[in-house]
N, C-alpha and C positions, 0 to 999 in steps of 0.2 A: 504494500500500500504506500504509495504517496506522503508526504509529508510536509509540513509547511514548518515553518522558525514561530516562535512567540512574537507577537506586537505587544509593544510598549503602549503604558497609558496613553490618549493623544494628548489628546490633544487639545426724468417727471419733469417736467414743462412747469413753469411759475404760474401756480395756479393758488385763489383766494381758498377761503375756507368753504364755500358754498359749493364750491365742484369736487367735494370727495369725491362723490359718486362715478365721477368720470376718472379721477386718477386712479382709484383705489381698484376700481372694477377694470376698467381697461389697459392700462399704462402696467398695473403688476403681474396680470396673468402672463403680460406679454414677456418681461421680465424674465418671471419667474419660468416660462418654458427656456425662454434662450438661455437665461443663465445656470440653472439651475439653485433657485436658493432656498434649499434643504436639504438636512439629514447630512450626516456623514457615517463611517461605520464605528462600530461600539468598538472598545479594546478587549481583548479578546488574547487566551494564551494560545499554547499546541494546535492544528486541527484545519479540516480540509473543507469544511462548511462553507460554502460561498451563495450566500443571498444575493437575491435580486427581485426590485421591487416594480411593477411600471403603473405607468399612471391612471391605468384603470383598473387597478386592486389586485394584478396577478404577482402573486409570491412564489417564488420558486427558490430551492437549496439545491446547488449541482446540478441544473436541470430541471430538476422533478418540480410540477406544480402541487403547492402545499394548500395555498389558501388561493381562492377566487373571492374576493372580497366585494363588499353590495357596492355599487357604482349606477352611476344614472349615464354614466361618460360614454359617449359613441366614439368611432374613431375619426374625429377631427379635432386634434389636439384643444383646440380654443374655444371648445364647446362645452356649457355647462363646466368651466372653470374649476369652482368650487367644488364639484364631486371629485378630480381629479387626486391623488394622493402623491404625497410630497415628502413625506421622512419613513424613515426605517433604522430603526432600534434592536439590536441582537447583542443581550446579554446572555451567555451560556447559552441553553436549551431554548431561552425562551425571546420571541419574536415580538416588535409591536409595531405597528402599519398606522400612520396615521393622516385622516383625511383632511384636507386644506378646508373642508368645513366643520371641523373639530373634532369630528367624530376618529377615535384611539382602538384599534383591534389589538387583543393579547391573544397571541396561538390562533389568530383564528375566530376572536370570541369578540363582537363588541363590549367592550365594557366602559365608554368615556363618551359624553356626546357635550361639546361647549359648545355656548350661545354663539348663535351665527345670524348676521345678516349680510346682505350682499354689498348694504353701504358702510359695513363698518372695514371692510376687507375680507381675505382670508386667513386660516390660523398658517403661518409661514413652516417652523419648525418647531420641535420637542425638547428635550431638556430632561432626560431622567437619571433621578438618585434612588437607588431602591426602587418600592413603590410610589414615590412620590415624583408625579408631573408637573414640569415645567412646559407652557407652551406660550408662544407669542404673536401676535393676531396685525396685522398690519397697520390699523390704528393705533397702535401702541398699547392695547390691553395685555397686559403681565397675569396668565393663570397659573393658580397653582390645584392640582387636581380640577374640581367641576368649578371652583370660584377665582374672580377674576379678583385680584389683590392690589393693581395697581394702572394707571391710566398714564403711559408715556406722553409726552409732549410730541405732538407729528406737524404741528405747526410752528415754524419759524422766519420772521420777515415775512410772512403775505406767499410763504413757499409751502409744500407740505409733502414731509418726506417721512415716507411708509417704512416700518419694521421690517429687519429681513433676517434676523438672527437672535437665537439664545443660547449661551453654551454655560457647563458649568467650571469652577477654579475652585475645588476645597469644597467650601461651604457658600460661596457667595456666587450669585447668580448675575449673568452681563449680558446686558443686550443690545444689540446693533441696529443703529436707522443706518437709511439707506443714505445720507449725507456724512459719516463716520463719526457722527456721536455714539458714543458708549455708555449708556448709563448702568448702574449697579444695585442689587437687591430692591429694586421697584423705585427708587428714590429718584426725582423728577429733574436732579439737576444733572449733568452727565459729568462721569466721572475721566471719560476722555475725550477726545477732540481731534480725529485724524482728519489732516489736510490736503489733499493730493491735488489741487488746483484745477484749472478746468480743461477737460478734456479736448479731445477733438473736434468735437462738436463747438467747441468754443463756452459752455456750459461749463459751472463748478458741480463740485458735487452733489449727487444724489438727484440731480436734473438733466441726468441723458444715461443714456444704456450704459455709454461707456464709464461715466463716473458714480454708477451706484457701486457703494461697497458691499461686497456676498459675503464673506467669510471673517470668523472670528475665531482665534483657537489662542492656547497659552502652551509655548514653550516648553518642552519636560525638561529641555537639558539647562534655563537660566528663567524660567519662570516667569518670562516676560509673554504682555499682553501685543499679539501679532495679526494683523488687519491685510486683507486683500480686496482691491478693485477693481472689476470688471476689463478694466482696460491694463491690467498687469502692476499697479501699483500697491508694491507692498510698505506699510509703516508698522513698529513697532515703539512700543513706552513701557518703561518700567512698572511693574505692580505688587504695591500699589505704587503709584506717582508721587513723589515725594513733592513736586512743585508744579505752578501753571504749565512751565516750561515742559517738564514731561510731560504732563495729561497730554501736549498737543503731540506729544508722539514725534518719531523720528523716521524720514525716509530711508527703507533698507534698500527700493530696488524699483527701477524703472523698469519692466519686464518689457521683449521686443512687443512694440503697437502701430499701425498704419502711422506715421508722421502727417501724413494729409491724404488728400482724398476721402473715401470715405472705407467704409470697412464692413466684415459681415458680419452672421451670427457666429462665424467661424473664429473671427478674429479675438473675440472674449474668453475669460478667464475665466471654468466654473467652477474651481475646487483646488483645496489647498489642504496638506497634511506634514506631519513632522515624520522622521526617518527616528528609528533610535536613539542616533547618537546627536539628535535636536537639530538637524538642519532641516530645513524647510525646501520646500516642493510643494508647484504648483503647475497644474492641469489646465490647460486650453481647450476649448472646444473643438478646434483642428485635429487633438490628439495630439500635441506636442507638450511636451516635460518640461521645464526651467526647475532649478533649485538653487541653493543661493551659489553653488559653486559655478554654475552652466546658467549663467544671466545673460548671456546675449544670443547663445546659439543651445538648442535644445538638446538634453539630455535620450531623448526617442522620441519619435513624431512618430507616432501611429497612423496604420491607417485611418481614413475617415474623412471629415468636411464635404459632404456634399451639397450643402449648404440646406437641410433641414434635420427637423430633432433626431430623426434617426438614425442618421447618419455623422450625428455631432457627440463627443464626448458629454456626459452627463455628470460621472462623482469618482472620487480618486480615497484610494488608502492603503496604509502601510501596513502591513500585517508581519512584525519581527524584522527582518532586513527586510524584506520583499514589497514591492508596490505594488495594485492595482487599478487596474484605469476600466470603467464601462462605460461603453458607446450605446446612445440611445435605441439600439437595436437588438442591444442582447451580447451583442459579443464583448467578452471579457479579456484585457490585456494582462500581462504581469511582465513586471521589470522591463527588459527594455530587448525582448522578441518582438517580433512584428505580428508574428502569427497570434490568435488567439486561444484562448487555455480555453475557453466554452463558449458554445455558443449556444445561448437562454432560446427556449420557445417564445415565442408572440414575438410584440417589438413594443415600443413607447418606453424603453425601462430610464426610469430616473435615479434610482437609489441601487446602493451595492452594500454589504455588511459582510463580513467573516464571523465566522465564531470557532471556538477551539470544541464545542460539544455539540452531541447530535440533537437534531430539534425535539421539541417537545410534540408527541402524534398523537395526541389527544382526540384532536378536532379532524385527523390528518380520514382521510377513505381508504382502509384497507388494500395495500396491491394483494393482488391475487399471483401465487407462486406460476413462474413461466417453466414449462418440461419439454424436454427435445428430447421427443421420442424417435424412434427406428421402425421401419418396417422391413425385414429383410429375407434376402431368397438365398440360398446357399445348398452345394453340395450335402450328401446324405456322409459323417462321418468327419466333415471340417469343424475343429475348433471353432465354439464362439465363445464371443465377453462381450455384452453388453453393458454400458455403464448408465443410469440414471442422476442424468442431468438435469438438477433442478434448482433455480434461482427464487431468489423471491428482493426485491428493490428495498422491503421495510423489512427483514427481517434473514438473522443471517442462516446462511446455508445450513447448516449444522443443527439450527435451530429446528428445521421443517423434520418432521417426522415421516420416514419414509419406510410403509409395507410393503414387503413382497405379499399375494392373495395365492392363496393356497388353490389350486393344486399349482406345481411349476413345470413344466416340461419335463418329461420322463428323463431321470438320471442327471439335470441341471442340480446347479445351487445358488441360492441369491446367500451373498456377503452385505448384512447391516450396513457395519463398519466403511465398507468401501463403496456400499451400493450398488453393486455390480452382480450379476448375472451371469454365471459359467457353467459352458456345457460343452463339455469334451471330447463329446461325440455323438453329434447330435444326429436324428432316427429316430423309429424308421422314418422311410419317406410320407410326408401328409406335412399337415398344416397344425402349426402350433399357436398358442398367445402367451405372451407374458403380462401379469396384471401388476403394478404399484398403484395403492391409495398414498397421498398427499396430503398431509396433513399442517397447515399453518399455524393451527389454533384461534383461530382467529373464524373462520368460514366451513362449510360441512367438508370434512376431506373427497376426494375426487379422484376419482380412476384414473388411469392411464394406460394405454394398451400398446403392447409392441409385439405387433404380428411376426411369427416366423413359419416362414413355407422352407420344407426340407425338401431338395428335386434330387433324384437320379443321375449317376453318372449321364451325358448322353453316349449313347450306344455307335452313334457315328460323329465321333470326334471331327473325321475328313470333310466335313460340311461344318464348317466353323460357328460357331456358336457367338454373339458377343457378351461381355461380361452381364452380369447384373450386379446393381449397385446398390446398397440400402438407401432407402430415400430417409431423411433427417430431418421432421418438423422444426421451423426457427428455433435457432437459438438466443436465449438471453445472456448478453456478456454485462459483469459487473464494472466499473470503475472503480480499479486497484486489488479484482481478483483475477485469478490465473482461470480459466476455461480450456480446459482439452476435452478435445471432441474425436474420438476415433472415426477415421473414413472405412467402412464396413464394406468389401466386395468379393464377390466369388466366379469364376471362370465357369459354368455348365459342361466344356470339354476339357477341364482340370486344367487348361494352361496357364504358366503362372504368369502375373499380372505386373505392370508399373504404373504405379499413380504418381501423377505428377500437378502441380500446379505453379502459377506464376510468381515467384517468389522476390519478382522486383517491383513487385506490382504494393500497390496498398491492401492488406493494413501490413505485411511483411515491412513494410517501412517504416512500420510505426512498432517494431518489437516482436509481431507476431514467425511463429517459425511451422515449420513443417517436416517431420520426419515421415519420409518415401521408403524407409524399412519397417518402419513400426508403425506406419501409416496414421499418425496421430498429429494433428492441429494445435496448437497451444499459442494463449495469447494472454497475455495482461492488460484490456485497455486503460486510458488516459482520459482524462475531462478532456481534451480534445479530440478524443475518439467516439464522443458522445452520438449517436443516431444509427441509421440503419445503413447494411451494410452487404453486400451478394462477393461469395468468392468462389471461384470456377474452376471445379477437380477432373482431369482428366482422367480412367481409367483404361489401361488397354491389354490387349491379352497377345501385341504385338502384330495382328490384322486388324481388329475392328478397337473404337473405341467410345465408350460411352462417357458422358461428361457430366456431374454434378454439381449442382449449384447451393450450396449452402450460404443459406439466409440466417444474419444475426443481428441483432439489436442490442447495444450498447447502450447504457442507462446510468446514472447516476446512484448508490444504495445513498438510503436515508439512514442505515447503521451499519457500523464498521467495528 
């Protein structure tokens, strides 16, 4: 199995007061898709757990869909806004989803719904200590669990500049306007003042795409308070700030940005995380890296940018040495390959989380165990072994209970322990079955049947016969277990046989091998080896030759 390193702790138009309605509803959804401003992932130790979240309530862990969460959302990103979901939370086992109109899922379960209306904004992102929620609402409402504790200030000079962050430091809670004020535990005067002047646009802060600030985190390695700008400007101030002078913060970093002209969705900044040893890295929506050492030219440019969400970088994080990067489409980066380690079903995905534990299956729907069974024809007197191959995605192999049903084929024996079925000489000629029930524990156990027909020598060898091949219902391959699958075949004129197949071909490129003596398949896949998959066996008896096609499907397990 796989294995991943520990991660460290981590980490608008000048408008009067009378037009919320228009900046709050229009001007942040817009934002908030290009930029992405929510959630980051939890810290988290050991473990191969890789969430993702998209913005119409699909949760998936390595693939597998866990939760389909209630949504009103169709698929036109800008639609019904507010049902859209925006942060994702994974502590240990346990998962939390939460909706940009307040509403907080645990595993799966509603349990949180705060006051929403459409003119006060949307709730941006989460905040959790233990059980206790932190969430912050565009207006400036500071909640904590179902009550809202505090009323930020979003108007400033005749401007109004919407919330778009809350993180926690210790015990004290910070939160981010979209102009780079930072105020602290609900208290209405801000406790920092980041200045990054006015963008491209010609606009100061928090009054154009490019100079809203997204991101807020604290330093592991010198515990300083660290601020990112859409348009690549990072500042950082001591915490807490000893004087005016630092509350206003200090520029660390001009990250590359259009100088003129104008620029896309591509061209912003969505996410920002710390490395271990406290340096900082930051995430483009192109898919290109900056961190403070690789400030002008990029540490990996991913694929991507095709100039819409799902093709644009969404949310970045470190898990132990390692980074990863999720493109609004599903596919997952790490470090600095170009290729991706998964690629998620659906698409819209905005949030990514790791965890070092397997989720909590509560709420989860039983997989049902996958078996690749044999049907097979063979000489009267040839050795067989059949082996019983049976996966199951939530539960491990070991765990499935597996009978052989009594009667077994005259003079065979089934092995528990190995699961395997041998018969050493097999006869007379006629038709046999082998029966296993399956048993999950979870659903009524279930049959399995693997036909054997016993044939006669033939009698006129000189009229060549061509092989017969067992045919091999799909098989299910796990992510990070080994799957050997024996190729089962027999000659009707005894002649003996070469099986061969492509072995430059995929998934042979990705680990898998083939033994042509012991006629046996074996494979390990990879989160990049996730979906379905046909490979092409040749058998010949050196005149004719018949060709098999084995079908497998690569999955993700939900425990390891």
């Amino acid at each position: 199995m796989r294995h991943l390193s520990p991660r460290t702790p981590p980490r608008a138009a000048v408008r009067s007061s009378v037009v919320v309605i228009t900046v709050l509803s229009l001007v942040i959804p817009v934002l908030s898709l290009v930029l992405g401003l929510a959630g980051e992932a939890e810290a988290q130790t050991d473990g191969v757990f890789i969430y993702g979240l998209t913005l119409k309530g699909k949760l998936t862990v390595n693939g597998t869909v866990l939760d389909s969460l209630s949504t009103k959302f169709d698929d036109d990103p800008f639609a019904m806004p507010e049902q859209r979901f925006g942060d994702l939370n994974v502590t240990g086992s346990r998962r939390r989803a939460f909706r940009r109109d307040g509403i907080l899922y645990d595993n799966g379960k509603k349990i949180l719904a705060l006051p929403f209306l459409a003119t006060q904004g949307e709730w941006v992102n989460i905040a959790l200590q233990g059980d206790t929620v932190y969430a912050i609402r565009q207006d400036g409402s500071l909640s904590v669990n179902n009550a809202i504790v505090a009323i930020l200030p979003t108007l400033k000079e005749n401007a109004l500049y919407p919330f778009s962050r809350v993180i926690f430091s210790g015990t004290d809670v910070y939160s981010l306007r979209a102009d780079g004020e930072i105020y602290k535990n609900g208290n209405t005067t801000p406790t920092f003042d980041f200045k990054g002047g006015n963008g491209l646009s010609g606009r100061p802060d928090g009054l154009a795409l490019e100079t809203v600030w997204i991101r807020l985190l604290v330093s592991p390695a010198d515990g300083d308070m660290y601020a990112l700008r859409a348009d690549g400007v990072v500042f950082k101030a001591n915490l807490p700030p000893a004087n005016a002078t630092e509350a206003k913060g200090a520029l660390v970093a001009k990250l590359p940005f259009p100088l003129a002209g104008g620029f896309g969705p591509g061209d912003l900044y969505v996410d920002f995380d710390f490395a271990p040893d406290g340096k900082w890295h930051a995430l483009r929506a192109n898919g290109q890296v900056y961190n403070e050492l690789m400030k002008l030219a990029p540490l990996v440019d991913y694929p991507g940018n095709g100039g819409d969400f799902a093709s644009n970088f969404q949310d970045f994080a470190f898990f132990g040495a390692d980074f990863w990067a999720l493109r609004g489409d599903g596919h997952i980066f790490k470090n600095t390959s170009l290729t991706e380690v998964i690629d998620l079903p659906s698409t819209l995905y905005s949030r990514l989380a790791i965890s070092a534990d397997p989720p909590d299956l509560t709420k989860f729907k039983n997989s049902k165990p996958v078996v690749s069974t044999y049907g097979v024809t063979l000489l009267e007197g040839t050795p067989l072994s059949i082996p019983v191959i049976a996966t199951d995605s939530d539960k491990r192999s070991e765990d499935l209970t597996v009978t052989a049903v009594d009667p077994l084929p005259p003079g065979s024996t089934y092995d528990p322990v190995t699961r395997t079925l041998t018969w050493d000489s097999p006869g007379p000629v006629g038709k046999y079955v082998f029966v296993v029930l399956i048993d999950d524990g979870v659903v009524r156990p279930k049959a399995f049947k693997y036909p054997i027909k016993v044939i006669a020598l033939d009698p006129k060898p000189e009229k060549n016969k061509p092989p017969v091949v067992a045919k091999i219902k799909p098989a299910q391959a796990l992510v990070g277990y080994e799957i050997v699958i024996p190729i089962i075949a027999d000659d009707p004129d005894g002649d003996p046989l070469t099986i061969s197949t492509d072995t430059s071909a995929y998934p042979f490129t990705s680990g898998a091998t083939f033994d042509p003596v012991e006629r046996v398949f074996r494979w390990t896949p990879a989160f990049e080896d996730v979906g379905k998959l046909k490979i092409k066996f040749f058998v010949s008896d050196g005149v004719k030759t018949k060709k098999l096609t084995l079908s497998i499907s690569v999955v993700s397990p939900l425990i390891f």
